[in-house]
MARVOMAR-264812 format. One record per residue (C-alpha): x, y, z. Coordinates in steps of 0.25 Angstrom, whole numbers, plus 2048, in hexadecimal, padded with zeros to 3 digits. Example, Ala and Ser with C-alpha at 12.3 -4.5 7.8 and 13.67 -1.06 7.14 Angstrom:
BEGIN
8317EE81F8377FC81D
***
This chain:
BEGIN
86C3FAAA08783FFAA8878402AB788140EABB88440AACB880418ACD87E427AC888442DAD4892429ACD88E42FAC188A43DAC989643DAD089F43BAC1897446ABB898450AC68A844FAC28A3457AB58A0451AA78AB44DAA18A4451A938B3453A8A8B8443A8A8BE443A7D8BE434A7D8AD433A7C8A6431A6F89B43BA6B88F439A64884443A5D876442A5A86A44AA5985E448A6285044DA5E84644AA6A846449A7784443CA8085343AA8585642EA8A86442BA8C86E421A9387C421A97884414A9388F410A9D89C409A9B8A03FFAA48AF406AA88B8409AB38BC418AB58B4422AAC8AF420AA08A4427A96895424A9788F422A89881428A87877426A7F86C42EA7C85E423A78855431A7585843BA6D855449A73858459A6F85E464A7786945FA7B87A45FA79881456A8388C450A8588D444A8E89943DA9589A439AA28A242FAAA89F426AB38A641CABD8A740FAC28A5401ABC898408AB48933FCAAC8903FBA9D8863F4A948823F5A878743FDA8A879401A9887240DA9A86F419AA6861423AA0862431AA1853433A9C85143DAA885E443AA685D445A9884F44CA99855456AA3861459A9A85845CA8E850465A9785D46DA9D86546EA9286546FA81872472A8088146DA8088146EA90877464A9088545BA94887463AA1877463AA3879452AA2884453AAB87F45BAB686F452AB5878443AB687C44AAC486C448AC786743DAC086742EAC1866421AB885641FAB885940FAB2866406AB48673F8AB88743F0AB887B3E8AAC8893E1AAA8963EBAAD89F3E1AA889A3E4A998A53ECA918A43FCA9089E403A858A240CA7C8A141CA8389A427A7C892434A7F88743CA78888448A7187C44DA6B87D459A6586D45EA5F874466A5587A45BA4C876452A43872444A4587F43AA4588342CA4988442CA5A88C41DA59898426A588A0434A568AC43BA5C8AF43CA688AE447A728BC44BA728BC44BA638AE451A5F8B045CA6B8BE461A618BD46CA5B8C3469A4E8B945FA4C8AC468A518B2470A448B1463A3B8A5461A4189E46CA398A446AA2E8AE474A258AF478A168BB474A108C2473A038C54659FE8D24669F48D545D9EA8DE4669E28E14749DE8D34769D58C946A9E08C64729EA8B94709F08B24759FC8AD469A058A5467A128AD45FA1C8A645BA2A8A9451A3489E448A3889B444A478A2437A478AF43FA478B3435A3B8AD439A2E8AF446A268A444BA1D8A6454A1189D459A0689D4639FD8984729FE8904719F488046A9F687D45D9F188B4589F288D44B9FA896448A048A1442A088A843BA158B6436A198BA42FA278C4436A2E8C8428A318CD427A238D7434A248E5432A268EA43FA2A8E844EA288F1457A228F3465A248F6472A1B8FB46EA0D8FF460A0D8F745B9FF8FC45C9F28EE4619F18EE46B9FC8FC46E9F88F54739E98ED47E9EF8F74839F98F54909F48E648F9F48E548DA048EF48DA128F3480A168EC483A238DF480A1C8E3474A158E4465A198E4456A138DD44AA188E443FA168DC430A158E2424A178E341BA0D8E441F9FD8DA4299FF8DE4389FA8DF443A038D444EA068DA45DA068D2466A0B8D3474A0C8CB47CA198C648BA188CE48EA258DB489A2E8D1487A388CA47EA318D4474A2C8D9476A398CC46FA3E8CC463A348DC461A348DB45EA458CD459A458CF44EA3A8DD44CA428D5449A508CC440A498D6437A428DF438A508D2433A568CE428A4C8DD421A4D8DB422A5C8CD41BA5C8CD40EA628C7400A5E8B9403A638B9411A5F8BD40EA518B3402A528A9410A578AD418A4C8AA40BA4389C40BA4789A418A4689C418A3789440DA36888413A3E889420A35889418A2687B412A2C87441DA3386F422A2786442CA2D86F431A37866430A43870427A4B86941DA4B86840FA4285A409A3E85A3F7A3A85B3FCA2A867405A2D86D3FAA3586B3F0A298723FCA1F87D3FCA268813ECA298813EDA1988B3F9A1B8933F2A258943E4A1A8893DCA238803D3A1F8773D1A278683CAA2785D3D4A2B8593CBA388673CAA3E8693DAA3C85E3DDA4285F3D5A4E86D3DEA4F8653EAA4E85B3E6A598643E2A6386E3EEA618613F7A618603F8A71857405A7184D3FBA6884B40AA5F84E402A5385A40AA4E868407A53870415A5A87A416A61880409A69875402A6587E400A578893FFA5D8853F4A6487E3EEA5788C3F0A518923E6A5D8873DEA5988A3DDA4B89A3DDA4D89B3D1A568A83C9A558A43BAA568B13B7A528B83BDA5B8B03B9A658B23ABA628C23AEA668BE3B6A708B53AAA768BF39EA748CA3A5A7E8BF3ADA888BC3A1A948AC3A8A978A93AEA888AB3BCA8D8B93C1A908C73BCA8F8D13BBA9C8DE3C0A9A8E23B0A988D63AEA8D8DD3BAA858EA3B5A888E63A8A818E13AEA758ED3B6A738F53ABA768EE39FA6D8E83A9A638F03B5A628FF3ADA639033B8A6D90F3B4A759173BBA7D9103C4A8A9013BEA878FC3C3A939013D1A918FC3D4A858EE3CEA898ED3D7A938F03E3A8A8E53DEA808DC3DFA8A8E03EDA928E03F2A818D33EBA7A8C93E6A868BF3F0A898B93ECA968C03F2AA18BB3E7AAA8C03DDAA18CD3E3AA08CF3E4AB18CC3D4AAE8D83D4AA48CC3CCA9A8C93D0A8D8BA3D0A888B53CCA7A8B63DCA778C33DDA7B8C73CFA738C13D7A668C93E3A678D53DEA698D33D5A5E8CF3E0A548DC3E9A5A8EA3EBA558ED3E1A5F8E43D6A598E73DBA488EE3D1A3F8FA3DAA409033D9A4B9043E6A529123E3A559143E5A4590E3EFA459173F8A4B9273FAA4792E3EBA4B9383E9A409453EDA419483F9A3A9573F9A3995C3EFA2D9613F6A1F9543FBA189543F2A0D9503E6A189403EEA199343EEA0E9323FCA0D925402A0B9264089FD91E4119F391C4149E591A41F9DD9164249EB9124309E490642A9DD8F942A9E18F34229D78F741D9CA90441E9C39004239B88F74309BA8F642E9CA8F643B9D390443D9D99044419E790D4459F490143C9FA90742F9F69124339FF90C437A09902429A0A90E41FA06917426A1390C425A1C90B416A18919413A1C91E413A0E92B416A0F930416A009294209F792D4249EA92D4319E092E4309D19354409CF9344469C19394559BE92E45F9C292B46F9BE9344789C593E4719C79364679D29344579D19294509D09244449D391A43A9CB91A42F9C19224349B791C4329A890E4309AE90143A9B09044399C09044479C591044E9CB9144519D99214589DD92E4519E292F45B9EF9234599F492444B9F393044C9FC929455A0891D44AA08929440A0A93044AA1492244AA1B91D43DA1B929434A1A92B431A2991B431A2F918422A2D92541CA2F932422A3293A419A2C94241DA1D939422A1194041DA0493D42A9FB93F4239EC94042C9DF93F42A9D19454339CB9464399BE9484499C19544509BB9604529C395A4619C594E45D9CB9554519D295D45B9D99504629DF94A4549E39574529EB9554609F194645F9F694B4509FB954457A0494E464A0794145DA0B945451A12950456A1895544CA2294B442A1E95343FA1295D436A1196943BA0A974434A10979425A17974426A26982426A2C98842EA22992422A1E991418A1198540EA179883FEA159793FDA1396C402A13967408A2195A405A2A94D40CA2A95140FA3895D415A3295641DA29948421A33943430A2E94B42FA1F94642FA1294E428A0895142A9F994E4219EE9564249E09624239D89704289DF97B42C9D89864229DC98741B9E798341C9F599241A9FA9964279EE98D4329F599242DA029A142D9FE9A043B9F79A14379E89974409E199443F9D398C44A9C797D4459C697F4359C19774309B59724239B996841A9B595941D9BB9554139C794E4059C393F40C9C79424159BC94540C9B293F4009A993D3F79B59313FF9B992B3F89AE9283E99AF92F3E49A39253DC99F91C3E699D9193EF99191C3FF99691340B99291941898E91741F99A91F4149A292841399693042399993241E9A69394119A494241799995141599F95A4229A19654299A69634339B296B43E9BA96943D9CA96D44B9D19774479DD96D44E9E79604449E596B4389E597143D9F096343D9F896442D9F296C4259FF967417A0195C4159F69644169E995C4109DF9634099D49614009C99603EF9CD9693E89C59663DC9CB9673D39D79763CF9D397B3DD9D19753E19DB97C3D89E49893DE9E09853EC9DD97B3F09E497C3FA9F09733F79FE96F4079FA9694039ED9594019E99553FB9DC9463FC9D893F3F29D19323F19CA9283E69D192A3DD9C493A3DE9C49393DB9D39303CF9D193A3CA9C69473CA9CF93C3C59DA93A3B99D19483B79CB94F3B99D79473BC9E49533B79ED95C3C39E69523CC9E89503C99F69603CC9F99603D89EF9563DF9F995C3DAA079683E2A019613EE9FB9533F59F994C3F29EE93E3F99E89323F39E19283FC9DA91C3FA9D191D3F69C291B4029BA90F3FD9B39063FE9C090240C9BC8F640A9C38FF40A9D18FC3FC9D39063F49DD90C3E79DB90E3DD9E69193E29F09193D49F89223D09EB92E3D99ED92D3D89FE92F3C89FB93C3CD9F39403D5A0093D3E29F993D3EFA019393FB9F792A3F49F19234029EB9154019EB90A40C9E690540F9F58F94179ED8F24089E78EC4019F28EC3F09F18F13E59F58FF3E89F28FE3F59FC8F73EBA069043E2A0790D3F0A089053F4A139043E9A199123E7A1A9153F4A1E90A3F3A299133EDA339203F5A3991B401A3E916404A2F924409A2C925405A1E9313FCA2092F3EBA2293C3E5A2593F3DAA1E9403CAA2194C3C7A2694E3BDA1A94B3CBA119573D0A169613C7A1696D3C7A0C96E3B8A0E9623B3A0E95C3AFA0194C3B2A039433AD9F69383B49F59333AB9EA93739E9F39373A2A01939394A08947395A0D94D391A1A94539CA21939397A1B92F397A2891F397A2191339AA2A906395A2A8FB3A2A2A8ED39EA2C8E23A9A2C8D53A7A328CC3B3A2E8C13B3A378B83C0A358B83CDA2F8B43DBA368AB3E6A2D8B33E6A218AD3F0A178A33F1A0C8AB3F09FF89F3F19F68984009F788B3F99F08803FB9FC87C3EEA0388A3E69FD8913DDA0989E3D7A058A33C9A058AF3C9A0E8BB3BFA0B8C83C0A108D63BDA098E43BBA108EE3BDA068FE3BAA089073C3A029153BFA049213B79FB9193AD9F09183A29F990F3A9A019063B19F88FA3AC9FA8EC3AF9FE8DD3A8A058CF3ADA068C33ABA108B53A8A0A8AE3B5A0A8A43B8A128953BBA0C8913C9A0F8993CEA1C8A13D8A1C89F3DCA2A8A33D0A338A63C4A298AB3B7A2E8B53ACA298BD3A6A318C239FA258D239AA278DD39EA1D8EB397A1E8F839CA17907397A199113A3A1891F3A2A129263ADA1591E3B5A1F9273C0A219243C6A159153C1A1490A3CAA148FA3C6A178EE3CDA138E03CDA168D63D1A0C8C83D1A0D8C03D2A018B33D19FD8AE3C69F38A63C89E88A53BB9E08A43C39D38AF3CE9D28BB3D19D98BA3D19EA8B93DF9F08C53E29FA8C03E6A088CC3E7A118DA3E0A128E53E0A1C8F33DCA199003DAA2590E3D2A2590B3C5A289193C6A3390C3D1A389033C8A3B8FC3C3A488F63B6A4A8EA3B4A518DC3B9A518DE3C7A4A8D63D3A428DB3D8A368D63E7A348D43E9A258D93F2A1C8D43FAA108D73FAA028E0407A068E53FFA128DF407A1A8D5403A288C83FDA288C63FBA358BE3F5A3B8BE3ECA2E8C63DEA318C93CFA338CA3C6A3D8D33BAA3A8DB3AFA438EA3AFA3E8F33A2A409033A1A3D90A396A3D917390A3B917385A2E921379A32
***
């Protein structure tokens, strides 16, 4: 138990007033049903003021309170260290059965003191601060987490609290009245449906994205006329999820919901570590207290290591249980699972690190961490500062801290941060320069962005915009067909895709253009209106864009070549046919609508030829003649598209301006037949990729081919999550997310002569990559089926030019999914590494069928940092796991 030096202290804190409004403090809530208090203050080994977590051991009635106090001094902290209030609590009950019992607490602490203490260590670290809320008017619920004060005490929140009735929309004739509520972790909304019977369902407000107010759904957008915009808004879930409208009965209402689902997503991206680690818990402590009484029994306990992918003997887990099980009641509450879950979480293999650098087993000096980064971590260059920040940033002991030492807790954290990821934070953010002509960049491109599905009856949708923007693509595209009344449309023309207008299209562009990155979108249309309806795409371009839209050479004088995306920050561009030249609009010379031949996406080449066409595709790649109004090619400036006539011609001919599109299988040939030609044709000039038009499922092909060949326009359906999405976020990852890479210098180069197919020049420099994955951290149940456990394996895969395509496994693991362990060696040599990519898939095996995928991570290996690192998973949708991830030692070499 934990010693307090003296009540007197405490007295003299609380007779400054109960500071009962500290936004920072997290609640919990249960229902109590007898009497016989007994209760205890845990206290936090701090300097300054800090928050006293109690507890309550006996459940009791009557009474509402509301606890936090500070205290002063060095305090101490132990895990049990306890101060009883027996006394105290039994004179509460009797004075008070209301919400005032927290100023009747107050005003009795002034009178009492400890009846039991005795001394224990203060060096231990500080533990985690909460205070009780027990409110008898509620039901039953988990007390290892909920919101805290600051957040439960909003009112917006009280209001999803209780719960509303709203309409759920799914279209103009769904609309169905639902239940919604929010649950006292703060991070879970409930629904179900008025009528009785009905299940119900939940979603994690850690998977929303954003919230959107009014109008701004195609769905919402249908039944305008049905209900204000005031009562109307969208959630929008990460990932490929769909959207949920929703539809409230007042303003007031959606109000409430609108900014209280707001203030919870601001308060989950603000969560720390250990909060998100709580949170984590939490989730975990509610899927296995079935009976909802807060507490955990030995069976429950076993349920839910199966939920958790353990396997675990019946002996050893009960030997967990019983040491975790202080109270000795035979259930597990409160921190009594949270300190079962230390036990069950323990890093041996950190510890291991940790140990071979600390001098006494318990801490590291400034010196011992300073030799880890150095040796371990190949840091470099102001050692000593940047140890000092790790340990002011991730150690948690204050003592430790005034010792400049980091403990074994504070080793851990920094390892599982930003700071200890795979990826180099430095990478992370905007470092490339941003100033060479826009052809030297990859550029983060879509297809078909308006698909949400398939090609052939998919839904299309303004939502495909919107998600590709918001991902940093910064080339989308529209296929435009004559609409009704005289307005455009866009889909897949001769398909069963359905139909979405031109115009709005163009306002979601004029929205969402410029929130993920502010660098150029490159808008680029298929177009095969009339000259009429051209004329009015030209119009809503201007009148809705406005500025936005590029319509002329930045400095108003014929340009020499193609501009920066510094240059061109805040515009959007067009991608089309021009009539004429660049150097004609800008000298004057204007000429009647021009017949000319339709651009090379439009024509035959979307087919592979060596493929048979079906009718559908076959009206599309018929070749014709088509007039072009001068106002859609005036919007064209530095994206004319024309047809490739190939790499000589376009040697002679071709204008920087200019862009040809290629089918992945024409690209592959002229890849194959004259990579080096392909190489210079796109350091000159942009150049796009998209899909063979036989992948009418919305499948992708291998982008990694065309980045080899230099590149910059590789389309890809953002909608079809995979491996080859993997590689484009991954690449994109790194640069501030901007949706632009520049190029190898070797990429960019009119004299050099880069072989994609034959890398090994005179700036051939190989590394050596060697992998060592060490452990895996909670990575998810892949299989449904009650009691299944994967068998986790781990595969590097090298996506790059063909000398390095190549990939290794680990053995798999039997029956672990929750803490796994390898250390299994993998050792690859790495041509070109500036345009290599490394992926990490986990998998699990199943010797009979196809392995399950269980997470993957996928970075620039330019982005990688060597050393003892986590890599925090991804889903299939790329989006996080946490805390699902590996630990792996990373070693680059040079190879002589």
């Amino acid at each position: 138990m934990c010693a307090y030096r003296s009540l007197k202290a405490l007295q003299a804190l609380a007779r400054q007033g109960p500071p009962f409004k500290d936004a920072s403090a997290m609640c919990w809530t249960e229902r109590r049903k007898t009497k016989q208090p007994e209760g205890r203050f845990l206290l936090p080994q701090a300097e300054g003021r800090q928050k006293v977590y109690f507890e309550n051991k006996g459940p009791f009635v009557g009474i509402e309170s509301c606890i936090l106090l500070w205290i002063c001094g060095s305090g101490c902290a132990s895990e049990g260290g306890v101060l009883w209030y027996d006394q105290l609590w039994r004179d509460v009950d009797s004075q008070s059965s209301s919400v005032a019992a927290g100023a009747t607490l107050h005003r009795l602490l002034l009178s009492y003191a400890p009846l039991q203490s005795s001394n224990t260590d203060p060096t231990m670290s500080p533990q985690r601060v909460h205070y009780l809320l027990s409110d008898p008017s509620s039901p039953s619920s988990s007390p290892v987490r909920s919101c805290s004060s600051g957040i439960q005490a909003d009112d917006d929140l009280k209001s999803m609290f209780v719960g509303t009735v709203m309409r759920k929309i799914k279209s103009r004739t769904w609309k169905k009245q639902r239940y919604f509520r929010l649950q006292e972790d703060c991070m879970t909304i409930w629904y179900k449906s008025k009528k009785a019977g009905n299940t119900h369902s939940t979603f994690s407000v850690g998977d929303v994205e954003a919230v959107r107010e009014g109008h701004q759904s195609e769905v919402l957008l249908s039944i305008a006329d049905e209900f204000p915009p005031d009562r109307c808004f969208t959630l929008v879930f990460r990932g490929r999820r769909g959207n949920l409208d929703l539809v409230a009965e007042s303003a007031g209402e959606a109000q409430s919901w609108i900014k209280g689902i707001r203030k919870l997503i601001d308060n989950l991206e603000n969560m720390g570590q250990r909060e998100k680690l709580d949170q984590w818990i939490c989730d975990w402590f509610k899927k296995a207290d079935k009976n909802r009484d807060g507490q955990m029994n030995f069976k429950e306990v076993q349920d839910l290591l199966k939920m958790m992918n353990v396997d675990m003997n019946e002996h050893h887990a009960l030997r967990l249980f019983t040491m975790a099980d202080k109270s000795q009641s035979g259930t597990l509450e409160d921190d009594e699972f949270v300190l079962f879950y230390k036990m069950l979480t323990q890093r041996e293999d950190v510890l291991r690190v940790f140990q071979e650098y600390s001098g006494d087993g318990q801490k590291l000096t400034l010196q011992d961490l300073k030799d880890f980064l150095q040796e371990d971590q190949l840091h470099e260059d102001g050692v000593q500062q940047y140890a000092l920040k790790l340990i002011e940033r991730y150690e948690p002991s204050d003592t430790a801290r005034m010792l400049q030492a980091m403990t074994f807790d504070g080793f851990l954290m920094y390892l599982s941060s930003p700071e200890g990821s795979i990826f180099n934070p430095t990478k992370v953010e905007l470092y490339q320069d941003m100033t060479q002509p826009l052809c030297h960049y990859f550029i983060s491109s879509s297809h078909n962005t308006y698909l949400l599905e398939d090609q052939i009856r998919g839904h299309s949708s303004v939502e495909g915009y919107i998600r590709a923007l918001k991902r940093g693509c910064r080339c989308v595209e529209v296929d435009c067909w004559d609409g009704p009344n005289g307005e455009p449309i866009v889909y897949h023309g001769h398909t069963f895709t359905s139909k979405i207008f031109f115009k709005d299209v163009v306002t979601v562009l004029g929205n969402y253009a410029f929130k993920a990155s502010q660098y150029p979108v490159i808008l680029s249309i298929e177009n095969h209106c009339t000259v009429e309806q051209q004329k009015v795409m030209a119009q809503h371009l201007t009148q809705i864009l406005g500025d936005k839209l590029l319509k002329s050479p930045l400095d108003g004088k014929i340009p020499i070549g193609l501009p920066s995306p510094e240059d061109l920050k805040g515009k959007i561009l067009l991608k089309g046919k021009k009539i004429g030249g660049l150097e004609d609009s800008m000298n004057g010379v204007e000429d009647d609508p021009l017949m000319g031949e339709v651009s090379d996406e439009e024509e035959t080449a979307e087919i592979d030829d060596d493929h048979h066409r079906n009718d559908s595709i076959r009206h599309r790649a018929k070749k014709s003649k088509q007039c072009l109004s001068k106002e859609l090619s005036d919007c064209v400036v530095y994206c004319k598209s024309v047809h490739f006539s190939g790499f000589k011609h376009s040697r002679i001919h071709s204008k920087f301006y200019e862009i040809s599109s290629f089918t992945e299988s024409k690209a592959r040939k002229h890849i194959r037949e004259a990579g080096v030609e392909f190489v210079l044709h796109n350091a000159r000039q942009l150049s796009r990729v998209y899909p063979s038009g036989l992948r009418t499922d919305s499948s992708n092909f291998n982008p990694q081919d065309m980045w080899n060949a230099g590149c910059q326009i590789v389309a890809l359906n953002f909608q079809t999550a995979g491996v080859e999405m993997d590689l484009n976020d991954g690449l994109f990852s790194q640069n501030g997310h901007c949706g632009y890479i520049l190029k190898p210098a070797f990429m960019r180069k009119i004299d050099e002569r880069f072989d994609p197919e034959n890398p090994q020049n005179d700036c051939y420099k190989p590394l050596s990559l060697s992998i060592q994955v060490i452990s895996g951290q909670q990575l998810p149940k892949v299989n449904i089926k009650e009691g299944s456990i994967i068998d986790p394996l781990v595969r590097v895969e090298i996506h790059g030019v063909p000398l390095d395509q190549t990939k290794q496994e680990t053995r798999y693991i039997d029956n672990n999914g929750f803490n796994p362990v390898w250390y299994d060696t993998l050792q690859f040599t790495i041509h070109v590494p500036e345009l290599a990519l490394v992926r990490f898939v986990v998998e699990d095996y199943d010797k009979t069928s196809k392995n399950d995928f269980v997470g993957q991570f996928t970075l620039p290996f330019t982005c990688i940092q060597p050393g003892y690192r986590h890599i925090h998973l991804l889903s299939k949708d790329g989006t996080s796991m946490h805390p699902s991830s590996l630990f792996v030692n990373v070693r680059i070499t040079k190879l002589t």
